[in-house]
GUNU-413889 format. One record per atom (N, C-alpha, C, O): residue in one letter; x, y, z. Coordinates in steps of 0.05 Angstrom, whole numbers, plus 5000, padded with zeros to 4 digits. Example, Ala and Ser with C-alpha at 12.3 -4.5 7.8 and 13.67 -1.06 7.14 Angstrom:
% GUNU-413889
a526448865156;a524649105156;a526449345156;a528549345169;s525749555142;s527349795143;s525850015157;s526850235161;
This chain:
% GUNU-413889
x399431925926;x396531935923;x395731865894;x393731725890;x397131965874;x396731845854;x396831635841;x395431615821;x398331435849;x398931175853;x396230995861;x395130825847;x395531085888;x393831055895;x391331075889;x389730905896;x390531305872;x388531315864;x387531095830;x385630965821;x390431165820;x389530985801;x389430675810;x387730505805;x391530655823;x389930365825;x387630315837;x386630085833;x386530445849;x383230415863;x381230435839;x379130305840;x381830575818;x380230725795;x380930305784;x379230135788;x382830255776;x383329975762;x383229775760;x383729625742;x382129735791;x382229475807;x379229405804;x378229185804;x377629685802;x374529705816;x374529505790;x375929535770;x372329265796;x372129005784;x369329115760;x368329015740;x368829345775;x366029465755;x367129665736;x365629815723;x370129675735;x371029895716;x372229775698;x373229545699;x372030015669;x372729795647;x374630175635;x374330255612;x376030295650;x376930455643;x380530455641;x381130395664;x382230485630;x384630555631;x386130775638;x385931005630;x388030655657;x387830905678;x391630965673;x393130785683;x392531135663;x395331305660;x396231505684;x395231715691;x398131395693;x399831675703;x401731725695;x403231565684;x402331995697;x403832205684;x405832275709;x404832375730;x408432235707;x410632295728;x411332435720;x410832405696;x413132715722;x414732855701;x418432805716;x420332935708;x418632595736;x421632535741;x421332295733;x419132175730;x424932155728;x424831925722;x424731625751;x425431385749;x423631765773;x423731665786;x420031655801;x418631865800;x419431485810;x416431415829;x416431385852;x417531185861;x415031615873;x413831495890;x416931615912;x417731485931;x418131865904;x421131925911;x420432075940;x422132065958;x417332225944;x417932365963;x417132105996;x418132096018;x415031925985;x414431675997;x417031566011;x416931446032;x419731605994;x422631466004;x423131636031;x423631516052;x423131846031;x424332036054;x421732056078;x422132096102;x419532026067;x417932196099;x418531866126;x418731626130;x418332096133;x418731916168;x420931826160;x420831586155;x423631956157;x426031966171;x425831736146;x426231546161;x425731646126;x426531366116;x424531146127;x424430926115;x423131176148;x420330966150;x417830996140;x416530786137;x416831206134;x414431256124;x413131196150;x413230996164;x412131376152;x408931436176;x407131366146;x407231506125;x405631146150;x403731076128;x400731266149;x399631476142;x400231166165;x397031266173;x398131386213;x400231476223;x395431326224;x396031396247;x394031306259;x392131246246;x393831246290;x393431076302;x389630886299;x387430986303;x390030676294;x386030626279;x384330616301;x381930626298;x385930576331;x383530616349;x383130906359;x381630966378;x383831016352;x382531316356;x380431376331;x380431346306;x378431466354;x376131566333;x376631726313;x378931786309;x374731826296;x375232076268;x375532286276;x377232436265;x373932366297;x374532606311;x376332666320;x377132896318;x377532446333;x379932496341;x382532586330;x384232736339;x382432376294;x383332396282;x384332626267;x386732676261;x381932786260;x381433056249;x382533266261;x383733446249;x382333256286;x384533476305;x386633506297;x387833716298;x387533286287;x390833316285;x390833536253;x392733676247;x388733516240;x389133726208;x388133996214;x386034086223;x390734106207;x390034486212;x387934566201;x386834776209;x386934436180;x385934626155;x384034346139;x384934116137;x381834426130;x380934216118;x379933846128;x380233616121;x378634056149;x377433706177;x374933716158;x374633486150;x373333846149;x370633846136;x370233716117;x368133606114;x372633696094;x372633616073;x373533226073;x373033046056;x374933206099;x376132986102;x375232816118;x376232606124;x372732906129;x370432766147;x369432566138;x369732336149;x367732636110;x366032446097;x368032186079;x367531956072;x370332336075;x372232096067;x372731916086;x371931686081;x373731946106;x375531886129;x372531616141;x372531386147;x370431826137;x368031616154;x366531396131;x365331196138;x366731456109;x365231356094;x366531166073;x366730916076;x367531366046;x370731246033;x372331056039;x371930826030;x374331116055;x377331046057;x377931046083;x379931166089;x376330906105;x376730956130;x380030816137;x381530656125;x379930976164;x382730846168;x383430536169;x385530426161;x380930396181;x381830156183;x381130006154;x380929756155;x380930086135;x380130026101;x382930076092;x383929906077;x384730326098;x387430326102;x389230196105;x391130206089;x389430006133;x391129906145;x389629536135;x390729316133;x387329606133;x387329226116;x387929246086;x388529026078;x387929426066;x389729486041;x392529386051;x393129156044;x394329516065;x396829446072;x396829136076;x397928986060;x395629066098;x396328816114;x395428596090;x397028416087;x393928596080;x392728396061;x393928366035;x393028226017;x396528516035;x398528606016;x401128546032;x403228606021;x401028406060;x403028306070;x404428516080;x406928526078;x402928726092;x405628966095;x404328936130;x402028996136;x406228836149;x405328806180;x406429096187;x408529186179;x404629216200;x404729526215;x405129496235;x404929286247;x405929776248;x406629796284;x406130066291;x407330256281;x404230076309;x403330326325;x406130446346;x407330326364;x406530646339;x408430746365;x407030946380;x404731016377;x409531066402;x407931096428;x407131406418;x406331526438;x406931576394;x405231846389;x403331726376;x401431876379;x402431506360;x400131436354;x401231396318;x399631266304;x403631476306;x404331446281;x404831076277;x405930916293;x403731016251;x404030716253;x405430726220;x404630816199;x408530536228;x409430496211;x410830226205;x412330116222;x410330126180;x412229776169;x413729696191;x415429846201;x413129426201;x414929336226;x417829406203;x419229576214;x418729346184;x421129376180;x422329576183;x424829546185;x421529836184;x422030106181;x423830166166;x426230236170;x422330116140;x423330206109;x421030296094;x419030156090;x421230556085;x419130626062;x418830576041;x417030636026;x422430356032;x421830166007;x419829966013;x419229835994;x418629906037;x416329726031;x414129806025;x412529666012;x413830006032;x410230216024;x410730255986;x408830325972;x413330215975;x413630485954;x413230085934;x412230055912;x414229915950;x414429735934;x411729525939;x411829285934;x409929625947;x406929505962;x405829595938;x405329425921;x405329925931;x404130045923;x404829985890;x403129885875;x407230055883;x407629965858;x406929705849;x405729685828;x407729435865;x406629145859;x403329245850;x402329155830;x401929415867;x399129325866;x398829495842;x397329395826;x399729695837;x399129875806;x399629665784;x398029595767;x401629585786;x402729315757;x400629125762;x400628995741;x398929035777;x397928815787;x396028825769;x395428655752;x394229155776;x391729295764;x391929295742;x389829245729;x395329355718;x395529375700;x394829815697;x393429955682;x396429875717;x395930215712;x399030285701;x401230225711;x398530425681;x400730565666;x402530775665;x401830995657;x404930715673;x406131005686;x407931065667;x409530915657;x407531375660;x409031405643;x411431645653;x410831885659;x414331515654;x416231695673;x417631955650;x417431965626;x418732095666;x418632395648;x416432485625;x416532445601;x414732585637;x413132605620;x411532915635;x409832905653;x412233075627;x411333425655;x409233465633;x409533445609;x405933565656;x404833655641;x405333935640;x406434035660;x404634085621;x404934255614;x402034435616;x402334645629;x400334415609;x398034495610;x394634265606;x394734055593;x392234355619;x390534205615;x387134345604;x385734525615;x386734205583;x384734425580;x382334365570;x382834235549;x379734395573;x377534195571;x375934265539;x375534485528;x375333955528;x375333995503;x371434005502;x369733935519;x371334135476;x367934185470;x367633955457;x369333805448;x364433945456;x363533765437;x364833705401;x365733515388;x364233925399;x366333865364;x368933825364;x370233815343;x370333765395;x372933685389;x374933945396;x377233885401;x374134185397;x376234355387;x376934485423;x375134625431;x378834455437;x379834615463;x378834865465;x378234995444;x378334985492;x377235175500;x379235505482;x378135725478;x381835455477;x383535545474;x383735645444;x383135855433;x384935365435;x385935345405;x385135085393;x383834925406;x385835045371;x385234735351;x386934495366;x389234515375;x385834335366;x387134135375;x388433955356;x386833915338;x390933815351;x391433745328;x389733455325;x389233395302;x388833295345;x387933035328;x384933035338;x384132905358;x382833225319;x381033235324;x378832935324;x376432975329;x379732705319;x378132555314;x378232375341;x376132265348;x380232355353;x381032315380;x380032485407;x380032445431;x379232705388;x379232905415;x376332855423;x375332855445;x375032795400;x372332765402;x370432565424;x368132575433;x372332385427;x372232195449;x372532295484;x371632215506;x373932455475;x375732555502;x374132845516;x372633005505;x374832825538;x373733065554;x376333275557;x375633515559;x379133205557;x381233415567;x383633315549;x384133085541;x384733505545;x387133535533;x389133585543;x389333815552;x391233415545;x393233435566;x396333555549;x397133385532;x397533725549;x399533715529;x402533715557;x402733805579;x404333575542;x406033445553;x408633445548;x408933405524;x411233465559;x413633535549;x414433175552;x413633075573;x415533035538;x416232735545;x419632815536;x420432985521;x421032625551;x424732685543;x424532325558;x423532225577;x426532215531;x426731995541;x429431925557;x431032095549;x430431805572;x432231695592;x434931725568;x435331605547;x436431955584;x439032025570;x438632285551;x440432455551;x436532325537;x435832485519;x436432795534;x435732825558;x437633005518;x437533265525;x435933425519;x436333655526;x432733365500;x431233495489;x429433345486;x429633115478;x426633505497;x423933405496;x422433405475;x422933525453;x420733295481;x418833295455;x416033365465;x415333275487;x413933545447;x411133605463;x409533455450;x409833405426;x407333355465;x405333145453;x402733235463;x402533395482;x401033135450;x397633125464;x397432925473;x398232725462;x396032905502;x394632685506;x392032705516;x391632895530;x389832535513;x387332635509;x385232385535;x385032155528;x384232445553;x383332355577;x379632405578;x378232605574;x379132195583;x376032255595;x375632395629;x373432465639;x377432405639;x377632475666;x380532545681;x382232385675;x381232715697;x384232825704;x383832795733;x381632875740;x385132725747;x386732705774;x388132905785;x390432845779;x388233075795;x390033195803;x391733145828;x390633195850;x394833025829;x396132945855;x397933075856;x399532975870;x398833345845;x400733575839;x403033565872;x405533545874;x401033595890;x402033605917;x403033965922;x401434135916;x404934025930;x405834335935;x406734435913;x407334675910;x406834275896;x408034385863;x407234635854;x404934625846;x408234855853;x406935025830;x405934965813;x404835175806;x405434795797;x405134745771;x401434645776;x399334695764;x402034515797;x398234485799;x396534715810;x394334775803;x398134835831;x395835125832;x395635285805;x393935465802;x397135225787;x396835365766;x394435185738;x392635265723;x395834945742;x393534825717;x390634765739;x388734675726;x390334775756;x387234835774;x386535155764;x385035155744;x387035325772;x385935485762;x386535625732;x386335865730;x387035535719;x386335445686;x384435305681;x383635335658;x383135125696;x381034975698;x378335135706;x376235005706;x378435415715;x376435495738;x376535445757;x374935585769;x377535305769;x378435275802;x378135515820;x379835665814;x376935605837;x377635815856;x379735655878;x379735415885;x381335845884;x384335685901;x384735955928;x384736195930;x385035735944;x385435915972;x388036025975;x389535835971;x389836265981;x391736285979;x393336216003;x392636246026;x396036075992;x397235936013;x399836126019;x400636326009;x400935936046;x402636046063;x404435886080;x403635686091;x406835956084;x408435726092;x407235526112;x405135586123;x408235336116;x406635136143;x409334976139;x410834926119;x409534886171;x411734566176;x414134746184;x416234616180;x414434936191;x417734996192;x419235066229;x418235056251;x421435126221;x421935186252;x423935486255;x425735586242;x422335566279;x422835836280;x425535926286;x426835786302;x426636146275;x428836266282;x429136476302;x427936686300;x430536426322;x431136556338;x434836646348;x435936666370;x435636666326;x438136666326;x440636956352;x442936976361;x438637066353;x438637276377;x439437186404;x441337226419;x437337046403;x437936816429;x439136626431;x439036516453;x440436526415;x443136306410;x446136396410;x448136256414;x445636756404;x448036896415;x449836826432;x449136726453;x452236836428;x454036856455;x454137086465;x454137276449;x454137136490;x454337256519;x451137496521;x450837636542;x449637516502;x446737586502;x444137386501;x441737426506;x445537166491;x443136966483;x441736836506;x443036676519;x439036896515;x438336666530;x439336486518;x441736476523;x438536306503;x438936016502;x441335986489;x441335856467;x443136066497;x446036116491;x447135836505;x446335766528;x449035676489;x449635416500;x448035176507;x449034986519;x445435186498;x443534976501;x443334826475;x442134606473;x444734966450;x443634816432;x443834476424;x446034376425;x441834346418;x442334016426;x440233926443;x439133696442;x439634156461;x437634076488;x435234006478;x434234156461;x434033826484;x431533696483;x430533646509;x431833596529;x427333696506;x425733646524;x423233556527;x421533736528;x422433316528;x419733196518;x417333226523;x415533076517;x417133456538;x414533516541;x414233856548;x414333936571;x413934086522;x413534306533;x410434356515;x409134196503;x409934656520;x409234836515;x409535166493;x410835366499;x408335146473;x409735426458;x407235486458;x405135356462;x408135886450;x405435966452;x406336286428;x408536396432;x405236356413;x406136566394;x404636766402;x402336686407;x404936956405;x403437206414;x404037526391;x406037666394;x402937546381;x402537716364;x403038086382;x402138216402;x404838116361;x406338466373;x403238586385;x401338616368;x402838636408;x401338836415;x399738686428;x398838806447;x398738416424;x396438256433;x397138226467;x399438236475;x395138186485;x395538156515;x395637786518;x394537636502;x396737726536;x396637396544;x393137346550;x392137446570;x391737206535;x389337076549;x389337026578;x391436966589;x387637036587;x386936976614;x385536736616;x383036776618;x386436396615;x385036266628;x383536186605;x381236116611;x384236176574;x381636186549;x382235846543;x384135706551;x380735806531;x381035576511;x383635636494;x384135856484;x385135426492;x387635376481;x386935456449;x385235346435;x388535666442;x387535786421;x390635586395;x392535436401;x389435706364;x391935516350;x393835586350;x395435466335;x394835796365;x398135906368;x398535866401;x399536036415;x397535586410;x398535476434;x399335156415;x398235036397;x401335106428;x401134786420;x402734656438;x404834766444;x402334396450;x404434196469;x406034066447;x405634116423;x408233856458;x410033696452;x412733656454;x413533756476;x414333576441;x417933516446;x418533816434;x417533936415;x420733886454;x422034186440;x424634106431;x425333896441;x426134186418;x429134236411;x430234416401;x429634496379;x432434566418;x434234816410;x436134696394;x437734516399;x435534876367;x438134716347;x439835046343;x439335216360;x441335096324;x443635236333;x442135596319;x442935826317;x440135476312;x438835706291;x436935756312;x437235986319;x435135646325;x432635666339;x431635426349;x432835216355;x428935476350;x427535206360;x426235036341;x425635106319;x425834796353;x424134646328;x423734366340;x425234356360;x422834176338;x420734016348;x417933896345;x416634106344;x416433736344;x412933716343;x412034006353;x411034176339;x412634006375;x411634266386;x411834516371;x409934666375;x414234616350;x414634846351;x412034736317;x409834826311;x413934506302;x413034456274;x409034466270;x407634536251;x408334376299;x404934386303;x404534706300;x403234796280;x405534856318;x404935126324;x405035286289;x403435436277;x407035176281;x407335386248;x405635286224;x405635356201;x403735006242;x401934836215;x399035066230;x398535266216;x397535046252;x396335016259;x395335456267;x393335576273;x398435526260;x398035806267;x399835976235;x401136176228;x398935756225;x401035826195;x398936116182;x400236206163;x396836246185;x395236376175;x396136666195;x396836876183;x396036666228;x395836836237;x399436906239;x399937146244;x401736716234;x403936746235;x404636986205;x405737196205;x403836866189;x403936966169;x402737316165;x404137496154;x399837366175;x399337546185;x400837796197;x400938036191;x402237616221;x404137836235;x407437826225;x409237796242;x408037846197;x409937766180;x411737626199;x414037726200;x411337436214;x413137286237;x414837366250;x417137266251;x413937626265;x414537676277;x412837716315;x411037886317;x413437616332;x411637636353;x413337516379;x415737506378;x412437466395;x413637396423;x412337076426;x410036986424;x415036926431;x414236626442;x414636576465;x416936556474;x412836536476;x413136336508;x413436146504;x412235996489;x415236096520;x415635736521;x415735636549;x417535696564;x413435486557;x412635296588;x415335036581;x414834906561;x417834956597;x419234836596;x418034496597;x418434296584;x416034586626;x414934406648;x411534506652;x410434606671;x410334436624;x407734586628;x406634426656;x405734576673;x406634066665;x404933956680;x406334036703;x406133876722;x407634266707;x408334316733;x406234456753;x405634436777;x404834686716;x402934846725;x403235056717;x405335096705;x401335306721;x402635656714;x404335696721;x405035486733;x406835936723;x408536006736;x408236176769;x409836196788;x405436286766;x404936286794;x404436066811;x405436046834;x402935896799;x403435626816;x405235506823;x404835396845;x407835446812;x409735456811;x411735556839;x412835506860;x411135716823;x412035936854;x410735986873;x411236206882;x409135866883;x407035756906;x408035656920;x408635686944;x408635366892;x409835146917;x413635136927;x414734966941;x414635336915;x416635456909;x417635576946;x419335496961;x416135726949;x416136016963;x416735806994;x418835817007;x414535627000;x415535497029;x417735317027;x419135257047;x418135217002;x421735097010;x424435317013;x426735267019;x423435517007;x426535707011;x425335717040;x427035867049;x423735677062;x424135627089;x423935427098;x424535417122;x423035157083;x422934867101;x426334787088;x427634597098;x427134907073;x430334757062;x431534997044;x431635057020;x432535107072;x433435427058;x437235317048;x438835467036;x437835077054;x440135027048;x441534937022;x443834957012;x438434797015;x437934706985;x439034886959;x438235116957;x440934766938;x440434846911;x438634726891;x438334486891;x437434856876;x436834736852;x439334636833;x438834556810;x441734656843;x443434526825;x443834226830;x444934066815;x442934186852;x443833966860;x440133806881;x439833626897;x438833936872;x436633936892;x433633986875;x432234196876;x432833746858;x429633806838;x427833866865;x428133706884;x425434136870;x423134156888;x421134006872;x418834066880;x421233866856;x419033776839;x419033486831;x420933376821;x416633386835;x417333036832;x416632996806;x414232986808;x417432966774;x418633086744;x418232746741;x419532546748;x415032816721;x414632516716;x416632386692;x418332516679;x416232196691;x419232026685;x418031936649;x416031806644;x419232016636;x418631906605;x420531696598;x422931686604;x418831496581;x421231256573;x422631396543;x421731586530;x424831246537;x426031276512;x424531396485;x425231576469;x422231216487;x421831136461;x418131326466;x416131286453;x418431466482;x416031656489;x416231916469;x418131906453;x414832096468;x414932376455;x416832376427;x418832516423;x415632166410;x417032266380;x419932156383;x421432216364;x421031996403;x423131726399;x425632066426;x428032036431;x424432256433;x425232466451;x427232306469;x427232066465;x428932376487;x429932176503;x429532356529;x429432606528;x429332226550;x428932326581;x430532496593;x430032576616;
């Protein structure tokens, strides 16, 4: 995002500002290499509306509205890429990523176009603190050492720089009309935000997959010997110690569909990873601890329904196993359906 932003700030043909980023590794653009497995999910699908779009964010659809519709719409997105020669591909959850499926092409798109703008990156360089300067020059704090510089400047950035090989840093000022913040989950930015005045919402884990190691047990574990099992289309549902099952409500955020997978710790999947983004407030709440349902075969139906249509085959085909005998016609998913899931 930072990347990004400066070059938008550099390019604008009406700006006559110089625009610096500050990396504190000797590397750019590192976490860009890993998401989506090594492809990068750049955006997500442009013919779905905003609304649509917005569903998919737990937290913060309000703030990302007027961007999303106005700003930086998606398809302002995907012609940045393409007009930069980067050809995209929609897959079948709606994630669209580089026909090559390499995120060295997004990391090497992005950087061409920062050098292009002429934006300045400066590698190991951690800020350390940021702090807004007065009219006479002097920091909210303490003296600034190059007051004749400062006077220009709105913020004071002080900085640890260590050059490539070096075992010892050096601290510097650097002095900005304007700051960016692209920190991401860093500690380091919830902390220089509110040094700034910032009021900050307090956070809580999100993205993870649950442990149920109880149940992976040998000779107590339900899901004892399943681990590996995938299934492309369930149901989870978190239910909080003491709470009753809804009756029939609107799908509340500790329901969520998608691909499940028993790995050797627990579960985890779209399905479980949605449930801990989307219920990351009330999970946290009940220090994670609660009861999960899991619908195997939600489009089968309730489990009384279920057993509806259940109840007259143990007399039209009382001979029948389910080991050898599906009562259910189990719609058919291709390969490359439910998050690349297999059937």
């Amino acid at each position: 995002s930072a990347i990004a932003a400066a070059e938008n700030l550099q390019s604008n043909k009406n700006s006559k500002v110089s625009v610096v980023v500050l990396e504190g590794t000797g590397n750019t653009l590192s976490k860009v290499k890993i998401s989506g497995g090594g492809r990068c999910n750049v955006m997500h699908d442009t013919s779905k509306s905003i609304p649509e779009l917005l569903q998919g964010y737990p937290r913060g659809r309000k703030e990302l509205n007027g961007i999303l519709n106005k700003r930086f719409t998606p398809d302002m997105c995907q012609s940045w890429f393409e007009t930069r020669g980067v050809e995209l591909k929609t897959e079948s959850d709606g994630r669209m990523f580089p026909t090559t499926d390499s995120s060295q092409t997004i990391i090497d798109t992005l950087l061409e176009a920062a050098h292009d703008s002429n934006v300045v990156i400066q590698h190991r360089c951690k800020v350390d603190s940021i702090t807004r300067i007065s009219k006479d020059g002097e920091n909210e704090e303490n003296s600034i050492n190059n007051k004749e510089v400062a006077k220009n400047a709105r913020f004071c950035v002080s900085v640890q720089t260590k050059e490539k090989g070096e075992q010892t840093s050096s601290q510097t000022e650097l002095y900005f009309d304007a700051v960016i913040m692209a920190t991401g989950s860093m500690p380091i930015g919830y902390r220089l935000a509110k040094d700034l005045g910032h009021d900050l919402e307090s956070t809580v884990p999100s993205l993870f997959t649950l442990n149920a190691k109880h149940e992976i047990k040998e000779g107590t574990g339900f899901l004892h010997g399943l681990s590996g099992v995938s299934v492309p289309f369930a149901q989870v549902s978190f239910r909080l110690p003491g709470q009753k099952a809804a009756a029939k409500k609107k799908k509340s955020v500790t329901t969520q569909e998608g691909p499940l997978l028993i790995t050797h710790h627990g579960l985890s999947g779209p399905a479980v990873l949605r449930l801990s983004a989307f219920g990351a407030r009330e999970l946290n709440e009940a220090n994670y601890r609660g009861t999960l349902r899991i619908q195997w075969a939600p489009y089968l139906g309730t489990t009384e329904e279920i057993f509806e249509e259940l109840w007259p085959l143990t007399s039209a085909r009382p001979k029948k196993q389910v080991a050898s005998f599906c009562p259910f016609a189990l719609p058919v998913f291709a390969d490359d359906d439910h998050d690349g899931s297999k059937s």
